[in-house]
N, C-alpha and C positions, 0 to 999 in steps of 0.2 A: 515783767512785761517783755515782749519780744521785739527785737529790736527790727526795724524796716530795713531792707537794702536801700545800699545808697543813692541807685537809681531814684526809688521811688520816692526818697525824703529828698534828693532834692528836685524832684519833681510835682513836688505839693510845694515848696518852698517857692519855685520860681513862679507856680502859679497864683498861689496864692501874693505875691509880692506885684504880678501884671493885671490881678483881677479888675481894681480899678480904674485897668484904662482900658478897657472891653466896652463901656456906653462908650466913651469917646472913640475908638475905633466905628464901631456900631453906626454912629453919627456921621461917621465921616464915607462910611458905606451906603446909608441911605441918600446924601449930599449926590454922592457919585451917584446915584441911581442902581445900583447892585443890592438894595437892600428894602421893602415896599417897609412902609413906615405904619402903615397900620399894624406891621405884624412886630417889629422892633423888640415888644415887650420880651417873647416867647423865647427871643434869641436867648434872653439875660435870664431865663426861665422863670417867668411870672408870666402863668397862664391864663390865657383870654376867656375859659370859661370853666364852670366848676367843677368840680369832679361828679362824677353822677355815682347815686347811692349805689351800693352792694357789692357785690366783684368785679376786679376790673384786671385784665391782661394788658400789659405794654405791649406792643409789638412792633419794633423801629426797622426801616428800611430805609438806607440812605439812597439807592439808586432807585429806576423803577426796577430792574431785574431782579433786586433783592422783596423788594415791595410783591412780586408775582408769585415771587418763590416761596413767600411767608405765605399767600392765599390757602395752598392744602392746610395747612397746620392751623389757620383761623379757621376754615370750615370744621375742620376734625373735632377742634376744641370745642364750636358752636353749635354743634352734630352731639356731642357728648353732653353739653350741657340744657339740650333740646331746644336750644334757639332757633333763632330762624333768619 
């Protein structure tokens, strides 16, 4: 087995060692108002609805600029796959 640099071991080590207090952070973001509490779950990634049958593409954009700039590439794809 190959061994990981040690950037990234211990980078899984620290995280996995703070995972724990992520709701408690979490909590303490919705408290302040930085965080709408209906959506809380999603943060800790336990999704609000199910996944829908067949194929499915992720496609993340964390800014809107990024969000616009993925739009050709979801059309292209949904164009390919004769969606609409």
């Amino acid at each position: 087995m190959k061994r990981l640099p040690l950037g990234i071991t211990v980078y899984r080590l620290a995280t996995g060692a703070l995972a724990p207090l992520a709701p408690l952070l979490l909590r303490r973001r919705i408290l302040r108002g930085k965080e709408h509490h209906e959506r809380s779950d999603e943060r800790l990634g336990i999704a609000s609805q199910q996944r829908p049958p067949g194929e499915l593409v992720w496609v993340h954009g964390a800014s809107v600029g990024e969000c616009l700039a993925a739009l050709p590439l979801i059309e292209a794809m949904m164009a390919a796959k004769g969606a609409t």
